[in-house]
C-alpha positions in Angstrom: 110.0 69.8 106.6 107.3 67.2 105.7 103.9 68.9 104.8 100.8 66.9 104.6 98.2 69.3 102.9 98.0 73.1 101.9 96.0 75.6 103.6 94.9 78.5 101.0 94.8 81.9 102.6 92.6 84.6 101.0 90.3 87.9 101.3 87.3 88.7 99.5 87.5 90.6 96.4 86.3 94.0 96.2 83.5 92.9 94.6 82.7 90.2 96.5 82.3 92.9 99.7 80.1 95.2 97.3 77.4 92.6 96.7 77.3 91.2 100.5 77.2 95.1 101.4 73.9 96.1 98.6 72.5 92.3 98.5 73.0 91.8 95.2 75.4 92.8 91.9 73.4 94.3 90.3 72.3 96.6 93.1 76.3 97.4 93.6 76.6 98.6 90.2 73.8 100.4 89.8 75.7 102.5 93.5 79.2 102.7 91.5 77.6 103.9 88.2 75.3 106.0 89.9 78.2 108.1 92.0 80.3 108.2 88.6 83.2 104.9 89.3 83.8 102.3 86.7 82.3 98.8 88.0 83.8 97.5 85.2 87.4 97.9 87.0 85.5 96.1 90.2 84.5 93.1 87.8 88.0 92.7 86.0 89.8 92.6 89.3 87.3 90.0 90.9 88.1 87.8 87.5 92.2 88.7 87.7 91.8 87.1 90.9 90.3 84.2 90.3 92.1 83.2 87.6 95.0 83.4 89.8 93.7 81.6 92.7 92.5 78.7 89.5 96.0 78.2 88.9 97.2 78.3 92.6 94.8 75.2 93.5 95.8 73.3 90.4 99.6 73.8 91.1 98.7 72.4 94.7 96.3 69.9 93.9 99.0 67.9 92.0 100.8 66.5 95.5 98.8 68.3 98.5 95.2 68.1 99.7 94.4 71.7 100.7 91.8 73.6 102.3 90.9 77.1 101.1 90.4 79.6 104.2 88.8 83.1 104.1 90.8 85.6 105.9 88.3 86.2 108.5 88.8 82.7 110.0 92.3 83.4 110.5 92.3 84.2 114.4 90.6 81.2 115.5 91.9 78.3 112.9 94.2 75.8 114.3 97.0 75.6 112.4 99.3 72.5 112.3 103.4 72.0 112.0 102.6 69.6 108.2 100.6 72.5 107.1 102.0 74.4 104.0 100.6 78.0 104.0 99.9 79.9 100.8 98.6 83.3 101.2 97.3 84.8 98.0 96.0 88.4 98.2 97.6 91.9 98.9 100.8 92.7 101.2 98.4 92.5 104.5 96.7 89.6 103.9 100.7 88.5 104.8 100.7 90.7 107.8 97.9 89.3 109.1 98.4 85.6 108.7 102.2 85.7 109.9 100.6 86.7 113.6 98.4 83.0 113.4 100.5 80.6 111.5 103.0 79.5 114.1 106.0 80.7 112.6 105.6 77.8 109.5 107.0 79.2 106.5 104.3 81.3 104.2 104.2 81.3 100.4 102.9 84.7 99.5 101.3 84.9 95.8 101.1 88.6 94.3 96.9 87.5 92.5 97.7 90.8 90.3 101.0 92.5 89.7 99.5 94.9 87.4 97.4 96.3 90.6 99.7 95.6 93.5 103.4 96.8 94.3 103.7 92.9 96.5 106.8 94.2 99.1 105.5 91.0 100.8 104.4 89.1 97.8 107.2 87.5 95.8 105.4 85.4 93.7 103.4 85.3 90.5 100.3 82.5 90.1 102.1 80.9 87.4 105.2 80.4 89.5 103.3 77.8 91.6 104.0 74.5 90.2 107.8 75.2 91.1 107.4 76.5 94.0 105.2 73.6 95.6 107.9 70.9 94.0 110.7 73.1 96.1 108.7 73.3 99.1 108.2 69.7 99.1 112.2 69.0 98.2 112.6 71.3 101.2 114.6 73.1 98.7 113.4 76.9 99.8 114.4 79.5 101.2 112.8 81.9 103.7 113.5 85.5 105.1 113.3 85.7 108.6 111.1 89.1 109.5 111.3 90.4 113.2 107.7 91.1 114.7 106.7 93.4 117.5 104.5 92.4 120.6 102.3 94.4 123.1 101.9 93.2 126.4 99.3 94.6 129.1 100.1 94.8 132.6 97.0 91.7 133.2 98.6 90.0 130.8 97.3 90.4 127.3 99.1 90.1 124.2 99.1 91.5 120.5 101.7 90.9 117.8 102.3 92.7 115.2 104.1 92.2 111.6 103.9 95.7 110.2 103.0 98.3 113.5 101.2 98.9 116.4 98.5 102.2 117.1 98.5 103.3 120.5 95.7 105.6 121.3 92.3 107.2 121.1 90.0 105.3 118.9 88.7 108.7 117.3 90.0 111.5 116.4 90.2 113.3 120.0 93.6 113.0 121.4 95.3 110.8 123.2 96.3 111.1 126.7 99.0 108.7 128.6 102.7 108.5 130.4 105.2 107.4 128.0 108.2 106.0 129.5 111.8 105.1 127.3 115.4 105.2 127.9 115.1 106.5 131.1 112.6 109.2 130.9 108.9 109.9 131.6 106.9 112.5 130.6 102.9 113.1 130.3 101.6 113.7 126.4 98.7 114.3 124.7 99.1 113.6 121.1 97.4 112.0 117.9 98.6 108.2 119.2 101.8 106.5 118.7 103.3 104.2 116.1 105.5 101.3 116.8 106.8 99.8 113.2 109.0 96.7 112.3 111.2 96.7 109.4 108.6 95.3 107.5 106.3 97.6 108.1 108.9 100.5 107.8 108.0 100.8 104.1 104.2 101.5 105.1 102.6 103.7 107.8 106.1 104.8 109.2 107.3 105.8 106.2 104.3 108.3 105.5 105.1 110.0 109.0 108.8 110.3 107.6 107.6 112.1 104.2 105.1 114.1 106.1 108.4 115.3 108.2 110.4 115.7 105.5 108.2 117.7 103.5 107.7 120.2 106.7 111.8 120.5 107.0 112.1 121.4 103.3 109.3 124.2 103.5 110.7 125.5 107.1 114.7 124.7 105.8 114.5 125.3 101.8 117.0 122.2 101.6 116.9 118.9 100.7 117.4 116.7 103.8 117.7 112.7 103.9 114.5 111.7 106.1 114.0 108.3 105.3 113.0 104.9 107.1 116.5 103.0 108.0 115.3 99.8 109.2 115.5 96.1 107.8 113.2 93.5 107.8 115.5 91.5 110.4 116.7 93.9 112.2 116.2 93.0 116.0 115.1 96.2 116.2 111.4 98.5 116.5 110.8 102.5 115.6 108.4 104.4 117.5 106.9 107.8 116.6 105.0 109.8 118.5 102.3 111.6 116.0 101.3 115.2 116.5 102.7 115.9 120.1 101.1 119.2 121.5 103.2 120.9 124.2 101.3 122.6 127.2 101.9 123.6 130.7 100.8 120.0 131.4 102.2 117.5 128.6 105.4 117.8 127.1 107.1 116.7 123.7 110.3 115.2 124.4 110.3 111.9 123.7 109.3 112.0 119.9 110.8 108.8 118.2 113.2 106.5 119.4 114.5 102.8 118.7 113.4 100.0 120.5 115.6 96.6 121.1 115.5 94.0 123.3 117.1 95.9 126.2 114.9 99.3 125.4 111.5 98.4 126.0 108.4 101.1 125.4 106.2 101.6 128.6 102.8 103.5 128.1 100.7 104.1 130.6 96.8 105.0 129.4 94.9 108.5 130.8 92.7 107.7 128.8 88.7 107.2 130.8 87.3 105.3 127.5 88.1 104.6 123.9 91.8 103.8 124.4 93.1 101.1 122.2 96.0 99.2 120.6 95.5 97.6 117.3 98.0 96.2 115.1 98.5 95.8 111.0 95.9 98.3 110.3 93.1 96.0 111.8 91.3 98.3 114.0 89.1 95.1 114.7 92.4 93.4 116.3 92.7 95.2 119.5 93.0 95.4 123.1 91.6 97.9 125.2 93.7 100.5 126.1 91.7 102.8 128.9 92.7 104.7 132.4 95.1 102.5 134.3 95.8 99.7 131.4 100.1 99.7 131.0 101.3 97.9 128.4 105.1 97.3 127.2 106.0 97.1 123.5 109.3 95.0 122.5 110.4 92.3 120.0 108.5 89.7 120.2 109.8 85.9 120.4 108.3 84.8 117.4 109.4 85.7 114.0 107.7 85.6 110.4 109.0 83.2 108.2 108.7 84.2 104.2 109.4 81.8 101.8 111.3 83.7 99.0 
């Protein structure tokens, strides 16, 4: 694969999003010092960071042009088939990009092992300079990662790298016909999740410890309740969260696989503030209101992660 310049993923630093939020740094400290936090954790992070993100651009700038791109531009950046993406940040900064990039292969940097576990970032800052020099030998290796899409009956589309929420946008419940493996019913529930195996490890598996810790106080055993599902697996879980069971809404169809033959059907009953949103961005969305359908399956495009 011949790349012709670099483009630099990356998120504003906690820091950076208390000064645009109180105007200035000193007014953001005087708020954290005020209410009891340490600033001084805010500040060491914001330099961690950028010392990482120093060393990142030098490794680069020694064969690539690049361009440095704030995550917020992601959605509506053009990306190219010569460009070589690096994503330095937290796990879904990754999420996030792998849904614009056009399936190229991403180079996830972990800016702070100290702070962050990095599932989806296998490398450290000062693993750069060999990276790049593999990358242009096209001497890498990636892991192919299944994503999820979510398609509306008019035709809109969402992908997702970790999961999907389907339902009320507040903390009312969520009304809709769900429809899988051959069965229909009518719920009312705190939303659905859709996860890939990527995202198994995240909101999917809190659902599964919540579960698990309800069996052991109801059971007084020990019970294996965990999250079997790989990153490549052509394969989606769904969970339905908080199902209440009434004359008028049932609570059959609870969790269940999804493949490409065994596609989710939801059907909205909801008047207003229905959505779907996926990765955690509540600001990537479609609307999800009274008489919107949408099917959730595999999507066609995979993530590509350089490792």
């Amino acid at each position: 694969m011949q790349f012709d310049k670099a483009i630099i993923i990356r998120d504003k630093t906690r820091l950076e999003q208390l000064i645009e939020r109180f105007n200035s740094k000193a007014q953001a400290k005087f708020y954290i010092e005020s209410s009891g936090g340490n600033f001084k954790q805010y500040e060491q992070e914001h330099h961690t960071f950028y010392n990482a993100l120093k060393q990142v651009q030098e490794a680069v700038a020694k064969s690539l042009k690049y361009k440095i791109l704030d995550r917020s531009f992601l959605p509506t950046y053009i990306f190219t088939e010569t460009d070589l993406i690096v994503v330095i940040g937290q796990d879904g900064l990754v999420a996030n990009t792998a849904k614009y990039v056009n399936q190229l292969p991403i180079v996830a940097v972990n800016p702070d092992p100290d702070q962050y576990d990095g599932v989806l970032l296998p490398y450290h800052a000062n693993d750069m300079n060999k990276v790049i020099s593999e990358m242009l030998n096209n001497k890498y290796q990636v892991k192919c990662i299944t994503m999820a899409e979510a398609i509306l009956h008019d035709g809109q589309r969402l992908l997702a790298f970790n999961d999907f929420y389907i339902g009320a946008a507040t903390h009312v419940s969520s009304r809709y016909l769900i429809t899988f493996n051959g069965k229909t019913e009518n719920q009312s529930s705190s939303g659905i999740i859709v996860s890939t195996g990527a995202g198994s490890t995240g909101w999917l598996s809190s659902i599964f410890n919540m579960t698990y810790n309800v069996h052991k106080h109801s059971h007084k055993e020990e019970k294996n309740l965990r999250v079997k599902l790989n990153w490549e697996d052509e394969k989606l879980m769904f969970v339905v969260r908080e199902p209440f069971l009434s004359h008028v809404t049932q609570a059959g169809i609870g969790i269940g696989t999804i493949t490409k033959n065994r596609a989710l059907k939801i059907e909205s009953k909801m008047p207003m503030n229905g959505v779907i949103f996926s990765d955690g961005i509540e600001s990537d969305f479609l609307n999800f209101n009274s008489g919107s359908i949408v099917e959730i399956g595999i999507a066609k495009e995979k993530a590509y992660l350089v490792v």
